[in-house]
PLY file of the C-alpha trace (Angstrom):
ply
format ascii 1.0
element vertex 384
property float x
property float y
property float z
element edge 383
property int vertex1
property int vertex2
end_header
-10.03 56.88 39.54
-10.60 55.55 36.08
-13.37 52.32 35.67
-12.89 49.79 32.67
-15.76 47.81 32.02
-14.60 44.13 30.52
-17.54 42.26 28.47
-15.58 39.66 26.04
-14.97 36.59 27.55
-11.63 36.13 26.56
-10.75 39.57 28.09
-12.41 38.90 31.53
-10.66 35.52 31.53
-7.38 37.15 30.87
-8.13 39.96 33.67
-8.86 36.94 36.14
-5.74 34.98 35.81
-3.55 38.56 35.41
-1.63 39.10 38.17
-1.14 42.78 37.51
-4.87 42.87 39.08
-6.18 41.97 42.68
-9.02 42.51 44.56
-7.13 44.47 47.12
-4.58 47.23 46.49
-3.80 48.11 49.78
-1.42 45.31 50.58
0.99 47.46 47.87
-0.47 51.14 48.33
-1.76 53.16 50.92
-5.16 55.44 50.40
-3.02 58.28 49.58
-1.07 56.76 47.07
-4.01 55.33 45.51
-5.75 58.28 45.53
-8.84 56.73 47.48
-10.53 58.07 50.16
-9.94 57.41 53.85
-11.68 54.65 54.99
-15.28 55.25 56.43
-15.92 54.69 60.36
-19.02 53.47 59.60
-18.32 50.01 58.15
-15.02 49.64 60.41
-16.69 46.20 61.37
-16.87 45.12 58.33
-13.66 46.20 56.21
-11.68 44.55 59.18
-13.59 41.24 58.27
-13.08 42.19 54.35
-9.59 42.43 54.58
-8.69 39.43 56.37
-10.48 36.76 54.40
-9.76 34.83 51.41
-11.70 36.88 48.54
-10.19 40.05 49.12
-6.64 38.69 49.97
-3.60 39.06 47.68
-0.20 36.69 47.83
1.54 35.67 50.09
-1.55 36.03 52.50
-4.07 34.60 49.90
-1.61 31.50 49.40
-1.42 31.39 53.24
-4.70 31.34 53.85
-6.33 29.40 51.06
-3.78 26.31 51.35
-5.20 26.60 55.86
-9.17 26.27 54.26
-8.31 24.09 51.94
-7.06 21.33 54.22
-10.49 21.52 55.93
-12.76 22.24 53.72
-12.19 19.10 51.21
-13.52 17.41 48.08
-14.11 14.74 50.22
-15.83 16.60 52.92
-18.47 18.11 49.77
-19.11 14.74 48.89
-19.88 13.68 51.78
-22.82 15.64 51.98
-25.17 14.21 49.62
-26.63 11.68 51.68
-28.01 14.46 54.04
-28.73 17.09 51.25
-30.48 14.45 49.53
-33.19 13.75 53.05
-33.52 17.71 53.53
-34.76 17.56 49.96
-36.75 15.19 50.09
-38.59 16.58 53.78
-38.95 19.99 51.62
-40.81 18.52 48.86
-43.69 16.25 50.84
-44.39 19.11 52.87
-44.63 21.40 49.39
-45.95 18.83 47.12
-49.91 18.70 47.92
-52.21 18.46 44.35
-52.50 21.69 42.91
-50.15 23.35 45.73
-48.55 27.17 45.35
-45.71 28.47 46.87
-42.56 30.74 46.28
-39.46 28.95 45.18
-36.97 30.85 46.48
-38.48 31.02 49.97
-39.98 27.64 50.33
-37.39 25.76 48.58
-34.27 27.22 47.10
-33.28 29.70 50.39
-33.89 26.90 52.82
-31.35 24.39 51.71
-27.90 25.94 51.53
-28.30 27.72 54.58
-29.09 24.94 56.61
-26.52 22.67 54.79
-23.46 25.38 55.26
-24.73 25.77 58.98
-24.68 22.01 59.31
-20.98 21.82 57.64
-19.70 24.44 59.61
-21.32 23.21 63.30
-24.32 25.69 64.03
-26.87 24.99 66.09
-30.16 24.61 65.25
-31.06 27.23 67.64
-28.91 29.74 66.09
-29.54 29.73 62.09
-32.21 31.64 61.68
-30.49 34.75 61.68
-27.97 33.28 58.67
-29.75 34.04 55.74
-30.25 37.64 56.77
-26.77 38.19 58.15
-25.76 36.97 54.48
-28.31 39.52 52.69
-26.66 42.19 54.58
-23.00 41.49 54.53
-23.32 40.74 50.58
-24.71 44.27 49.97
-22.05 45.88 50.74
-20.54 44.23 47.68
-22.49 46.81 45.55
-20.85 49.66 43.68
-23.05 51.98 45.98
-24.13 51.65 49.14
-26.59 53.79 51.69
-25.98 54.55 55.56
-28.67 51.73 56.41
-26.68 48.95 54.26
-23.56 49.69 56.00
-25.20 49.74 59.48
-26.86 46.68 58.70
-23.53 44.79 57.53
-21.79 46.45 60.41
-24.21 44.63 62.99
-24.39 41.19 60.88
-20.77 41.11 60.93
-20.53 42.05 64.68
-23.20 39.73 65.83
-22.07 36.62 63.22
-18.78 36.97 64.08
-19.31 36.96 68.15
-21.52 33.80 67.48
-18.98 31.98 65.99
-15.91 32.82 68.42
-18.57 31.02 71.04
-18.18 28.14 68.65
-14.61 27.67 67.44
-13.87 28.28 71.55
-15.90 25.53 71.95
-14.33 23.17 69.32
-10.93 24.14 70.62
-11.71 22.14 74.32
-14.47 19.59 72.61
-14.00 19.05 68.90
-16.49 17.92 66.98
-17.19 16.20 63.46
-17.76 19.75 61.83
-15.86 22.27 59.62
-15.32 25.00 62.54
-12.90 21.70 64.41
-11.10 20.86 61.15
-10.20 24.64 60.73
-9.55 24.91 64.69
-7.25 21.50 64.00
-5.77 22.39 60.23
-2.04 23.11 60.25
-0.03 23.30 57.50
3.60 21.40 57.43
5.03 24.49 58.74
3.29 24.45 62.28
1.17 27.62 60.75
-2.89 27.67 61.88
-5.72 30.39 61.16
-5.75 32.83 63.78
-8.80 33.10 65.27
-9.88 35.92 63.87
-8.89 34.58 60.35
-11.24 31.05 60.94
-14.59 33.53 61.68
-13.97 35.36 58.73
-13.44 32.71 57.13
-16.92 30.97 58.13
-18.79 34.33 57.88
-17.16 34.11 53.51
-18.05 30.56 53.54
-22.03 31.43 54.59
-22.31 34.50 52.20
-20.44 32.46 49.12
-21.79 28.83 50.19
-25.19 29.51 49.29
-26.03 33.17 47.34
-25.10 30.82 44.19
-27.10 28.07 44.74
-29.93 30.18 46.10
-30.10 32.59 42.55
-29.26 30.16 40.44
-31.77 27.34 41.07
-34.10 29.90 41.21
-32.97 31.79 38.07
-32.82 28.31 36.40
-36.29 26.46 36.74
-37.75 30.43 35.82
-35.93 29.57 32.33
-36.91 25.78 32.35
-40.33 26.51 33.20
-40.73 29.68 30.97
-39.59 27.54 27.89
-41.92 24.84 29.32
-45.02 27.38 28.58
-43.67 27.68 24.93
-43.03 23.97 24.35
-44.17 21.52 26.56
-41.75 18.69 25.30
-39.06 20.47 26.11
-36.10 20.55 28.31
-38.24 20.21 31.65
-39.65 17.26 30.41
-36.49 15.72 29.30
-34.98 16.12 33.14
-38.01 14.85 34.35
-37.22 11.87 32.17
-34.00 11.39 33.42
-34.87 12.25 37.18
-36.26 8.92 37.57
-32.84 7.00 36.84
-30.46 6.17 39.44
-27.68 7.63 37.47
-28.97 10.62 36.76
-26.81 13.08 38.92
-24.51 13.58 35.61
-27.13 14.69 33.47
-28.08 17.28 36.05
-24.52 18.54 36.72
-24.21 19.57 33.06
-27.77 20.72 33.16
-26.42 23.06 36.08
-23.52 24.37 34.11
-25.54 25.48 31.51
-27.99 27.29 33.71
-25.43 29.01 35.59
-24.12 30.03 32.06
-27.38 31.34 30.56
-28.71 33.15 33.86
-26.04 34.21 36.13
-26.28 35.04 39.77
-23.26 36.92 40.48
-23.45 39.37 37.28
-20.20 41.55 37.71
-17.07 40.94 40.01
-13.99 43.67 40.10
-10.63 43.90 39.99
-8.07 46.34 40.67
-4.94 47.60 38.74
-2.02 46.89 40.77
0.75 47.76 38.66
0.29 50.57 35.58
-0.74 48.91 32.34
-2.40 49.75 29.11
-5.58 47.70 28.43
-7.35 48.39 24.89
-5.77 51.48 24.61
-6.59 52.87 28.19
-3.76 53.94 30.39
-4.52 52.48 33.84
-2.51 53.36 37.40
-2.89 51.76 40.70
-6.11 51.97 42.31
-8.21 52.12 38.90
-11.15 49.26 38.71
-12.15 46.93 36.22
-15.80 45.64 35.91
-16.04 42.30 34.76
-19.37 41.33 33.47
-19.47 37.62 33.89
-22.64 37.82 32.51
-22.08 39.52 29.43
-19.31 37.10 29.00
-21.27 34.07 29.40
-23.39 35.05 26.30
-19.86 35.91 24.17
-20.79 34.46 20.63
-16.99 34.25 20.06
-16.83 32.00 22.81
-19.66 29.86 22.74
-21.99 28.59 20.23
-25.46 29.56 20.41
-24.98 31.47 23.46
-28.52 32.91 23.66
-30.32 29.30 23.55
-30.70 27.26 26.77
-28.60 23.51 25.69
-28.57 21.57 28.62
-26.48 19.59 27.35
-23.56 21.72 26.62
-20.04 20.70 26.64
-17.44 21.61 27.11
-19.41 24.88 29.26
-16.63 27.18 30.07
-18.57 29.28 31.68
-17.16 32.24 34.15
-19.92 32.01 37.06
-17.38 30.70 39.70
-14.15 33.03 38.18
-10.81 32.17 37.51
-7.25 31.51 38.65
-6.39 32.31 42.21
-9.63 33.18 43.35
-11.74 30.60 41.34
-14.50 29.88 44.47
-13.71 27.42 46.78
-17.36 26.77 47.65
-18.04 25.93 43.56
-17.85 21.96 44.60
-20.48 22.66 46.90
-23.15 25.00 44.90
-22.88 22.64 41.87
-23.84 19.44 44.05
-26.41 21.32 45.30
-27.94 22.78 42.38
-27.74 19.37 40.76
-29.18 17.74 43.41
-32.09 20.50 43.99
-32.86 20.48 40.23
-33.45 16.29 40.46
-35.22 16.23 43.30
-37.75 18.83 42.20
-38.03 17.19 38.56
-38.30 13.37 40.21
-40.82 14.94 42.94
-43.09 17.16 41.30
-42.85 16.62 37.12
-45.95 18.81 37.07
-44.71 22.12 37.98
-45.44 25.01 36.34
-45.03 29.06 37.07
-48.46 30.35 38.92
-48.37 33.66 36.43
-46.49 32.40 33.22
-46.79 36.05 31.62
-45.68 37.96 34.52
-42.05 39.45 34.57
-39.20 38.59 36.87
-39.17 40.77 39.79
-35.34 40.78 41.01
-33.56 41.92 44.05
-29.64 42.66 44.36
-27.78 44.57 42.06
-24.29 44.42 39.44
-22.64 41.88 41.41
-25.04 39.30 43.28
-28.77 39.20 41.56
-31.32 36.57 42.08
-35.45 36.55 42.26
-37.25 38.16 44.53
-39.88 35.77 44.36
-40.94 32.65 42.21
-44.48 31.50 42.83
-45.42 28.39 41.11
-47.92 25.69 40.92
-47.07 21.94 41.62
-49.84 20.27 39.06
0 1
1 2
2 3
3 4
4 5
5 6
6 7
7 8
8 9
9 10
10 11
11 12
12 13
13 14
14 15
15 16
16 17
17 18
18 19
19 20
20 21
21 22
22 23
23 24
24 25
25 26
26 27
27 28
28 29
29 30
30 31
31 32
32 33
33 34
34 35
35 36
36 37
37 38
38 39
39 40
40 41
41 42
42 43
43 44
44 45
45 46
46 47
47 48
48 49
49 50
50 51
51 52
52 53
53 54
54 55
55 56
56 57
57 58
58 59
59 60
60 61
61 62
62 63
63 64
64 65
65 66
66 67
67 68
68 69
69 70
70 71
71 72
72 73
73 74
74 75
75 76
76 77
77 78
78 79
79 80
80 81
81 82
82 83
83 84
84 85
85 86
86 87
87 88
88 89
89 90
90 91
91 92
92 93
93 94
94 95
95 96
96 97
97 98
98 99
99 100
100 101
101 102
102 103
103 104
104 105
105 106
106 107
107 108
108 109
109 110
110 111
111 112
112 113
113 114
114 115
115 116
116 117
117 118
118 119
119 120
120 121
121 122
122 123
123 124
124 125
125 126
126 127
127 128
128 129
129 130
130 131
131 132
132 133
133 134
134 135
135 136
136 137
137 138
138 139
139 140
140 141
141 142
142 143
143 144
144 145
145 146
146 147
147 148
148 149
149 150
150 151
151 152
152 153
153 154
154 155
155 156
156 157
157 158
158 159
159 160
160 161
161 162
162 163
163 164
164 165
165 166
166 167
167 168
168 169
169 170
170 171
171 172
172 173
173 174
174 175
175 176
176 177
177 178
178 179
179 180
180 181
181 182
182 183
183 184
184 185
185 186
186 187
187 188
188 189
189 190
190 191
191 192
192 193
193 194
194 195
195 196
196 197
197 198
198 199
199 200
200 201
201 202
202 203
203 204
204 205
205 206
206 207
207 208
208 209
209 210
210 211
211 212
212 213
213 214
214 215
215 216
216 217
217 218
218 219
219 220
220 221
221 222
222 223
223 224
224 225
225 226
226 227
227 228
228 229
229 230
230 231
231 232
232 233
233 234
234 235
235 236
236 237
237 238
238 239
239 240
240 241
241 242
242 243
243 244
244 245
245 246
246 247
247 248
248 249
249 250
250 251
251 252
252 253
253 254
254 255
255 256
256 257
257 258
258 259
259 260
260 261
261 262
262 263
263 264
264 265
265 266
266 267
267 268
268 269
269 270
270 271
271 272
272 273
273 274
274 275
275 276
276 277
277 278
278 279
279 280
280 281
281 282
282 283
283 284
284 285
285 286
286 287
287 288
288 289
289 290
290 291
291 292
292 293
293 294
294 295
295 296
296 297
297 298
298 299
299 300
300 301
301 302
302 303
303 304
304 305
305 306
306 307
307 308
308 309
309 310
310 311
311 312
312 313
313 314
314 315
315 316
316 317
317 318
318 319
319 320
320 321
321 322
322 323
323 324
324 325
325 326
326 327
327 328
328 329
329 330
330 331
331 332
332 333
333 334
334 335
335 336
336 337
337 338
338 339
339 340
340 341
341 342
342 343
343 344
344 345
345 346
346 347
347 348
348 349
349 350
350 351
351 352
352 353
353 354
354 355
355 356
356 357
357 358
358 359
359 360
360 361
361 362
362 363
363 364
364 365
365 366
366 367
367 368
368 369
369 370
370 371
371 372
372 373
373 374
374 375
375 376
376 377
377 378
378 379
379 380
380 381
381 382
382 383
């Protein structure tokens, strides 16, 4: 199997909206004819739920199932949100925000929020989140070029145990619907008659966990490191000028664009692939069914042919045409959602506590994950 690693932007755009490429193959081919493997017992769990949900899905399936989500999981519905994203903020903060206060970022304030935001939008139980966030950690793993016996046991029972969890739930929604995402994909139905299948609405919650928050966790994080890094260098600087604008009511757009840019200049999900579905040359490399491409979103991101100044933070870059949430049929359907997030986060930590500052300003970036999701291990900072 041959592996072509894409780093331009214009070629990793191209590769994105090319429907010559997927991110399955075996709705055309089987293993044998691709060459691949058989598929290993061990992660049976969890290349069942792979297969049936909307990142991994080809047309007509894809089409089928994105048009089902989509009815439920609206603009409007996003948007909706802020109200309540906006009060779990603001609890987070007075309970982190004593004088001269320390504590970890990601932990005390990034990894908190989307978790219990997606659980709230889908209908979990209070009772019941705190195994989300580690269910996600071990699912998304998998996602790695290589993976160990322990990963795929670990994804195996995340899967297993997520997925009987929320059967329980859309069982329940079916005899006493609710105001929550799990009823309106019970209820959606397209003009056809045509609903998820059961089967297809967990999957489809267990994707909407791991995607509805690994962006907004890594790149909130990832972003105030490069605020508050640049912050050490020049104290007038970009923090300061968000903290400026933190404290006007119409402030949300100067954040959103802030957010762009961050997710431009520090990107959490590094590398996504594609695979050749039909034989094609690309840069002079002959490439058959099965074969992989590697798209570095991140390399792309910094492409000097497509952006000016791609190596300096400008927060207030526009257009931003960034790659962080993809392209064409599989652009991310949770991208409404992370950036209202991010932008809201970013305020509410700029209008809460101007004063922050990184505990250890000279020590490096400790990072966990790998080529396709990567985000901070840790981010211990000061509040004054």
């Amino acid at each position: 199997m041959n592996r072509v690693v894409l780093t331009r932007h214009a070629d990793i755009a191209a590769a994105l909206r090319d429907r010559r490429l997927g991110r399955s193959a075996l709705h055309r081919y089987s293993r044998d004819e691709l060459g691949w493997p058989p598929a290993d017992p061990r992660q049976a769990t969890f290349d069942a739920f792979n297969d049936n949900h909307l990142l991994d899905s080809e047309p007509p399936k894809h089409t089928r199932l994105r048009s089902l989500v989509s009815l439920a999981f609206t603009p409007r519905r996003v948007e909706r949100l802020q109200g309540r994203i906006e009060t779990i903020l603001e609890t987070q903060l007075r309970d982190l925000g004593g004088a001269g206060g320390a504590f970890d970022l990601v932990a005390d304030y990034a990894e908190p929020l989307p978790v219990t935001v997606i659980a709230e939008l889908l209908g979990v139980p209070p009772e019941e989140r705190g195994q989300l966030r580690p269910w996600s950690a071990a699912i998304v793993r998998m996602y790695e070029p290589h993976k160990t016996p322990e990963v795929q046991r670990d994804a195996e029972r995340a899967v297993t145990e997520f997925s009987a969890l929320l059967r329980e739930l859309a069982r329940s929604r079916r005899a006493r619907p609710r105001d929550d995402l799990i009823t309106a994909l019970v209820q959606a139905e397209d003009g056809g008659g045509d609903r998820l299948s059961e089967k297809e609405l967990i999957d489809t919650c267990i994707l909407l966990l791991n995607a509805g928050h690994e962006a907004s966790v890594n790149g909130l994080a990832a972003g105030v490191l490069a605020l508050l890094r640049r912050r050490e260098r020049r104290p007038s600087g970009h923090w300061e000028a968000l903290v400026g604008a933190a404290g006007h009511g119409d402030s949300l757009p100067v954040f959103r664009t802030a957010v762009e840019e961050l997710l431009r200049f520090d990107t959490p999900l590094p590398m996504f692939e594609r695979i050749v579905l039909e034989p094609l040359t690309l840069h002079g490399a002959e490439l058959r069914p099965g074969d992989r491409l590697s798209l570095l979103y991140a390399s792309g991101n910094r492409d000097a042919q497509k952006f000016t100044r791609p190596d300096d933070l400008l927060l207030d870059r526009d257009p931003n045409p960034h790659l962080t949430f993809g392209l064409g049929i599989h652009y991310c359907l949770g991208a409404p959602l992370a950036r209202l997030e991010l932008a809201l986060s970013l305020r509410a930590l700029c209008r809460t506590l101007p004063g922050l500052r990184l505990a250890e300003p000279d020590a490096p970036a400790r990072y966990v994950g790998g080529f396709v999701i990567r985000g901070l291990e840790r981010l211990d900072v000061v509040t004054g």
